[in-house]
C-alpha positions in Angstrom: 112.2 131.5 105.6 109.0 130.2 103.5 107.2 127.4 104.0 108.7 125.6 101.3 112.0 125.7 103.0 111.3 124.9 105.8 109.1 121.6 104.2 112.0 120.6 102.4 114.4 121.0 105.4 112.2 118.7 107.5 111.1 116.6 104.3 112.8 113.5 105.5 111.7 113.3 109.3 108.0 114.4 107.2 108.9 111.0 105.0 109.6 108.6 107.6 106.3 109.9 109.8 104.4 109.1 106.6 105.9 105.8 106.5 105.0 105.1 110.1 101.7 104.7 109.7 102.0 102.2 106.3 104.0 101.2 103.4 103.5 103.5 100.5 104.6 104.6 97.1 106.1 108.4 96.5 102.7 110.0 95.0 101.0 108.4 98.2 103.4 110.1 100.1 103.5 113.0 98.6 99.1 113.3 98.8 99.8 112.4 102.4 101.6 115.4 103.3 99.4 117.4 101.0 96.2 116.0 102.7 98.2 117.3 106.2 97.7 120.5 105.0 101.6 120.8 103.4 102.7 122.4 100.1 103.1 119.8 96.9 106.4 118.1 97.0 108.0 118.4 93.4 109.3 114.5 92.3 112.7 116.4 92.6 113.2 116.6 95.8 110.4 113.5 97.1 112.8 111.2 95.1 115.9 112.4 96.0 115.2 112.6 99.8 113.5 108.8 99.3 116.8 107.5 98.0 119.4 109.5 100.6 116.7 107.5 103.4 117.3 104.3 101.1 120.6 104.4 101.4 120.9 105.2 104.5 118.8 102.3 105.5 115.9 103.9 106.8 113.6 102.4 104.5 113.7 99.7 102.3 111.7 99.9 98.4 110.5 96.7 96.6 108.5 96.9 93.3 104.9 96.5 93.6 102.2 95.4 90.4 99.7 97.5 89.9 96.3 96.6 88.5 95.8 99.7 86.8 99.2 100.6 85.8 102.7 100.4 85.7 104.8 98.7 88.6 105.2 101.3 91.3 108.0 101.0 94.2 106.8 101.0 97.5 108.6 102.2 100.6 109.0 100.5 104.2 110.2 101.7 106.9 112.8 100.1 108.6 113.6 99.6 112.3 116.5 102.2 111.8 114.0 104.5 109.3 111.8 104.4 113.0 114.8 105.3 115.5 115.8 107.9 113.2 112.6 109.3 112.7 111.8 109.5 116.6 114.9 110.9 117.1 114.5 113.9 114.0 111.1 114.5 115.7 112.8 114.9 119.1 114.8 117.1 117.6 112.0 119.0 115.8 110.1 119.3 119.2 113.2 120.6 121.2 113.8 123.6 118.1 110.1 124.3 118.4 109.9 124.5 121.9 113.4 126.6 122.2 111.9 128.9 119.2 108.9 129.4 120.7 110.4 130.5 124.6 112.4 133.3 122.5 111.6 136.4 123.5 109.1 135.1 126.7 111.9 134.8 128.9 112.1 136.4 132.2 
């Protein structure tokens, strides 16, 4: 599996961690993940994965001026978005940790 898949299989638990640390709109999230050393998400599947979380309410979007631009929406997390991002990173960590004992069994 490349990288790619497996960034877009963990793109929304990668979404919400962003989110943790601030509200932000989709190209901040997206140079977040970049600046983590990630692969460039294409707006076709940021957007996408951003509006599934909406709707699930995991994070919440409210239009936002901008000085230099057009309005841009910015994303919140929610107190759901937080529970269900703690529990896709328990998840992640058990996988990891399961993956990594393969083969180092005794």
């Amino acid at each position: 599996m490349s990288t790619d898949a497996w960034q877009r299989a963990s793109l929304p638990m990668l979404i919400l961690s962003v989110l943790t640390v601030a509200p932000c709109h989709g190209y901040g999230i997206s140079q977040s993940l970049v600046s983590a050393g990630l692969q460039p998400i294409k707006g076709a599947q940021l957007y996408p994965a951003l509006v599934r979380l909406e709707n699930e309410g995991a994070i919440v979007a409210q239009w936002e001026q901008s000085e230099s631009g057009p309005a841009r929406k910015v994303y919140e997390l929610t107190a759901t978005g937080r529970a269900q991002r703690e529990a896709l990173h328990s998840q992640w960590c058990a996988f990891i940790k399961a993956a990594e004992a393969v083969g180092h069994a005794e």
